[in-house]
C-alpha positions in Angstrom: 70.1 41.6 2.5 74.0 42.0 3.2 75.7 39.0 2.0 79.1 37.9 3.3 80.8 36.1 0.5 83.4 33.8 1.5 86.0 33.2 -1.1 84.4 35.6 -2.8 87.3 37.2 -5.4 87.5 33.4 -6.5 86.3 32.1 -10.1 82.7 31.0 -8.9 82.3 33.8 -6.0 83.0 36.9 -7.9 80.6 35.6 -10.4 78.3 35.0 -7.1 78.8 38.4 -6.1 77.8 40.1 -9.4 74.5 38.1 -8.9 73.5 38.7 -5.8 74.1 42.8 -6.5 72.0 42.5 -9.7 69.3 41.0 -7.4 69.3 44.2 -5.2 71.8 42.5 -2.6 74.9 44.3 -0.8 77.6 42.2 -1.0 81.4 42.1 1.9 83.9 39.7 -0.3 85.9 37.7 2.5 89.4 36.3 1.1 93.0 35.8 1.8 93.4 36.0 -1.8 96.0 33.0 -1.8 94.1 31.9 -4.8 91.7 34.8 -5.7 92.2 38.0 -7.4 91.0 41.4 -6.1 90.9 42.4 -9.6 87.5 40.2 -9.9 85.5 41.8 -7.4 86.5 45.8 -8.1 83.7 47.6 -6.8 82.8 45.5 -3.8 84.4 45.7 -0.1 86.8 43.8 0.5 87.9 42.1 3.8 91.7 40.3 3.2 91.5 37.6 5.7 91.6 34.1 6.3 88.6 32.1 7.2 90.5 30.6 10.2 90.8 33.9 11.4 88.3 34.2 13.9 88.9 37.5 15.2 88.2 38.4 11.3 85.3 37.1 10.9 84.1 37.9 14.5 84.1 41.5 13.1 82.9 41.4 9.7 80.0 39.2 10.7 77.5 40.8 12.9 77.6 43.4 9.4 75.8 40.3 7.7 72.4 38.2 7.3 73.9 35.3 5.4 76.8 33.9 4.0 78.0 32.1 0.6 80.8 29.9 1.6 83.3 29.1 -1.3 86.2 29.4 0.4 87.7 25.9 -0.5 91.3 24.5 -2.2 89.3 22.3 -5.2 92.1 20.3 -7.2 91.2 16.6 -6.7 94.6 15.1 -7.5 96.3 17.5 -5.3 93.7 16.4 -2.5 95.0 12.4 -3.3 98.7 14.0 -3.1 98.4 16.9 0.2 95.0 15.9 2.1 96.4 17.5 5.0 96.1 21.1 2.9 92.6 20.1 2.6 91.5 19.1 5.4 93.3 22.2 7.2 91.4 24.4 4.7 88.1 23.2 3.7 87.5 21.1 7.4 89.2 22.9 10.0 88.6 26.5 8.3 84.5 25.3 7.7 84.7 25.0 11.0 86.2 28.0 11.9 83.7 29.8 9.6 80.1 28.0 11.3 82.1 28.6 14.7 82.1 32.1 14.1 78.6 32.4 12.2 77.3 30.5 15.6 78.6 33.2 17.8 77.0 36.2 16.0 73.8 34.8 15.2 74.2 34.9 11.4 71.5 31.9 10.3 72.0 31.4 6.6 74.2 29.7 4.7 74.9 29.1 0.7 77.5 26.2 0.6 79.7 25.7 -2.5 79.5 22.2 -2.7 80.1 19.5 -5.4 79.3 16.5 -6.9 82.8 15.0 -5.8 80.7 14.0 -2.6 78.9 11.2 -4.9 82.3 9.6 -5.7 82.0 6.8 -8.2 77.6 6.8 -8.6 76.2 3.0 -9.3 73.7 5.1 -11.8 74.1 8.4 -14.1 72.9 11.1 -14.1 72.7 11.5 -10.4 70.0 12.5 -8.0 70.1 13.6 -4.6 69.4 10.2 -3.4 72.5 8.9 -5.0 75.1 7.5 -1.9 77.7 10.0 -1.0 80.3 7.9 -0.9 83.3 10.2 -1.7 86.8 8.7 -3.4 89.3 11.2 -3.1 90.2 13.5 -0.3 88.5 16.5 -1.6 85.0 15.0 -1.8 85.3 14.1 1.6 86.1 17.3 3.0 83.2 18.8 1.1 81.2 15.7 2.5 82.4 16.8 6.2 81.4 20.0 5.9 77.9 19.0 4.2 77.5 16.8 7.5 78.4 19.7 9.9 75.8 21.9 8.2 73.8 19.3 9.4 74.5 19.1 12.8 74.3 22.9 13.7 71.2 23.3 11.5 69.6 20.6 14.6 71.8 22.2 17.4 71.4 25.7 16.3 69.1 26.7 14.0 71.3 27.6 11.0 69.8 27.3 8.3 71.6 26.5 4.7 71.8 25.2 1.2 74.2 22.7 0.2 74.3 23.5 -3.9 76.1 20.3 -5.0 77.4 21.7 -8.6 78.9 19.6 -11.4 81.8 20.9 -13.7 81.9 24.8 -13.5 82.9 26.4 -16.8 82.6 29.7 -19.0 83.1 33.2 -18.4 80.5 36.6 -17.8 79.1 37.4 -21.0 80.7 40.6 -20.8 84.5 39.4 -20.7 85.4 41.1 -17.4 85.4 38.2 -15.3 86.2 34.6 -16.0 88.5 31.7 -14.9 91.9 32.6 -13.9 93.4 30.0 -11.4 97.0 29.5 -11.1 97.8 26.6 -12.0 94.5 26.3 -14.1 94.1 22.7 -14.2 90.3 22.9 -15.7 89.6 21.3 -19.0 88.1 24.1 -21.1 90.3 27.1 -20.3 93.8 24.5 -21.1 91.9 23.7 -24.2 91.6 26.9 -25.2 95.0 27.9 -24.1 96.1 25.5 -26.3 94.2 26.2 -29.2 95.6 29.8 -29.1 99.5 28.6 -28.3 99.2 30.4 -25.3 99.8 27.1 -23.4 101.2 23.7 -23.3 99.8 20.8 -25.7 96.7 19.6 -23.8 97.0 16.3 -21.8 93.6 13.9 -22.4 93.7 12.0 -18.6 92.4 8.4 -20.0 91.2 7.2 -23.1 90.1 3.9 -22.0 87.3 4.7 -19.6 83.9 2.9 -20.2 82.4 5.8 -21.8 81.5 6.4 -26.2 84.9 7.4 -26.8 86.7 6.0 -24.1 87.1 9.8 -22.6 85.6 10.8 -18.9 82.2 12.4 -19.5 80.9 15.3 -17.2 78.3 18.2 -16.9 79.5 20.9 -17.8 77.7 24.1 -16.6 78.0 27.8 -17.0 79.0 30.0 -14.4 76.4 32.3 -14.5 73.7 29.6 -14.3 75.4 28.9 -11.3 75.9 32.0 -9.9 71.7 32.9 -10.4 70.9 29.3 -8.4 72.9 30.8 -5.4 71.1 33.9 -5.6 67.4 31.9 -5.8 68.9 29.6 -3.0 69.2 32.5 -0.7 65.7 33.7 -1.4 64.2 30.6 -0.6 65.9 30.4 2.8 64.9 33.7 3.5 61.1 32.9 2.9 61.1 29.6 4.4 62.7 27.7 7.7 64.1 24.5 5.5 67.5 23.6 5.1 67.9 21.6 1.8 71.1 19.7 -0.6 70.3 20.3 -4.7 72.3 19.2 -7.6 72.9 22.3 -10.0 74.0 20.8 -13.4 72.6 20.5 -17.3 71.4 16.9 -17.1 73.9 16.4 -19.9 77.2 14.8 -20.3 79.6 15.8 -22.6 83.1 13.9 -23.2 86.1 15.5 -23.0 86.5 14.4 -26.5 83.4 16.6 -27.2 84.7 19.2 -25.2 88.1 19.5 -27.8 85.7 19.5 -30.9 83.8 22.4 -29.4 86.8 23.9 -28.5 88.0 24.4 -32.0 84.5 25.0 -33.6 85.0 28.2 -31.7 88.7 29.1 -32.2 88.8 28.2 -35.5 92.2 26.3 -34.4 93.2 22.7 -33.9 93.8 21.6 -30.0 97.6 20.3 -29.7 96.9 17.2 -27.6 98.4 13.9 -25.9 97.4 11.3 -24.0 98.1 10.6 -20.6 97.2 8.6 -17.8 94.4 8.2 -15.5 94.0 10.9 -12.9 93.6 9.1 -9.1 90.2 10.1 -8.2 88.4 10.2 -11.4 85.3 8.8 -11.9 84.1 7.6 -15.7 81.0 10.0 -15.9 79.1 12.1 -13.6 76.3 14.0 -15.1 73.3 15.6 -12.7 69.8 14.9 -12.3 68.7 18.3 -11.7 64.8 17.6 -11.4 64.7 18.9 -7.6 66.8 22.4 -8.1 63.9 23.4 -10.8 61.4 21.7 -8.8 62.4 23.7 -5.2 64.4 26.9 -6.8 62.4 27.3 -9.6 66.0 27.5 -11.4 66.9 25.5 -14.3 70.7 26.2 -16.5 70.1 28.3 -19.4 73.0 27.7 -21.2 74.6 24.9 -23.5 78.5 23.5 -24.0 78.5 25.8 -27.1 77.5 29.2 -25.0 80.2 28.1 -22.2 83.3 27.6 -24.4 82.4 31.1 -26.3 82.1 33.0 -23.0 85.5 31.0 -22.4 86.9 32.0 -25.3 85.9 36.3 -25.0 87.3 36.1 -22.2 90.6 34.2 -22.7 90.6 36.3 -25.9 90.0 40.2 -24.1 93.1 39.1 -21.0 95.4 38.3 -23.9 94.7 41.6 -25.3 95.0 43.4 -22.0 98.6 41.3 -21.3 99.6 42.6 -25.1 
């Protein structure tokens, strides 16, 4: 199958991509590289374009039998501060990318969703049941887009998978790949960073949340066990005629608190910290229920906090080495 993925030199969809090519898939990468980095997908094709570029995609896609869509700005607090880049990206460009998919008959979709859609859940962890009842600008644009899947599934038969993923973290076991946004604003890569003196002091956003140790809680899960439930996703569409929404996460919750001790368990080095403030748009805890993506994918994470902050680290470790 010829997959078109969408935001595909990005953290998650260059992991994505190596997936689906181990799984006997050819892959098209899609991205305007404002935030990716062509140096994460070497060895695939690459289209540079924007997904509001319809005359881009109008090209590329009758090449295609499906898409992963991960095209998306995903920094909650800047979504509280600029919802207008947000919704310009992830609503308007969604858009512009089922628009196009419409036109040439492409069926199947992979969307990069996120548990942001739950907002603040009455009970953890979360099912699929749980109200999506978004509370910050970013969940709601991945909540529009989840709802305009919807809607042209019942208008025109496209089919799709709405994989709503918890915290994204770790690296390819082999070191090539891993995270590299700019600004990175994720908890284990500044963690590191500051582990190594490579980076600022970290900043602990809230101590007095109603959690063990008064830090936020979340699920951590490796990149590659999300990468391999995109792959399984797409498979199951193919076989079947049933769109579906899944929650890919651990079914654990780990504080950030936690998250520092494993931190210097692995670098042998003390995390520089301080405390600061709430974030806006921070929920306590969320942690997944992840009973229906095993029961309907078959698919269930493989690997623990300990495994993620290693990868993390082999990676962070091998681009300091490279920089040197």
């Amino acid at each position: 199958m010829v997959v078109l993925v969408v935001g595909g030199a990005g953290y998650i969809g260059s992991h994505a991509c190596r997936a689906l090519r181990h799984g006997g898939h050819d892959v098209i990468v899609y991205d305007n590289l404002c935030t990716g980095f062509e140096s994460l997908v070497q060895g695939f094709e690459l289209v540079k374009a924007d997904v509001l570029d319809g005359a881009a995609l109008g090209r590329v896609l009758p090449r295609v039998d499906a898409i992963m869509h991960f095209a998306a700005h995903a920094y909650v607090g800047e979504s509280v501060a600029n919802p207008r880049k947000y919704f310009r990206n992830n609503v308007e460009g969604g858009l512009s990318l089922l628009n196009a998919a419409a036109d040439a008959g492409v069926k199947k979709i992979i969307f990069s969703s996120t548990c942001a859609v739950y907002g603040v859940p009455a009970k953890v962890p979360i099912d699929e049941d749980t109200p999506r009842q978004p509370v910050n600008p970013y969940g709601v644009s991945k909540l529009f887009f989840e709802n305009a899947l919807a809607a042209y599934d019942r208008a025109y038969g496209i089919r799709y998978a709405s994989l709503r993923y918890f915290n994204a973290a770790g690296a390819d076991e082999s070191g090539e790949i891993g995270e590299m946004h700019d600004p990175e604003t994720h908890l284990i890569p500044l963690a590191l960073a500051a582990a190594a003196g490579t980076g600022p002091e970290l900043q602990v956003f809230g101590t007095d949340y109603a959690t063990p140790d008064g830090t936020c809680v979340r699920d951590y899960i490796h990149v590659n066990d999300l990468a391999s439930a995109h792959v399984k996703a797409l498979e199951l569409l193919s076989e079947g005629n049933m769109s579906f929404a899944v929650n890919l996460g651990t079914g654990s919750g780990y504080s950030v608190q936690e998250v520092i001790s494993s931190v210097e368990a692995v670098a042998g080095k003390r995390v520089s910290r301080k405390s600061a403030p709430r974030r806006a748009g921070d929920p306590p805890a969320l942690v997944a229920n992840p009973a229906k993506a095993e029961m309907l994918l078959g698919w269930k994470a493989t690997r623990g906090l300990r495994e993620i902050v290693e990868t993390a680290w082999n990676f962070a470790q091998r681009k300091a080495a490279v920089a040197r």
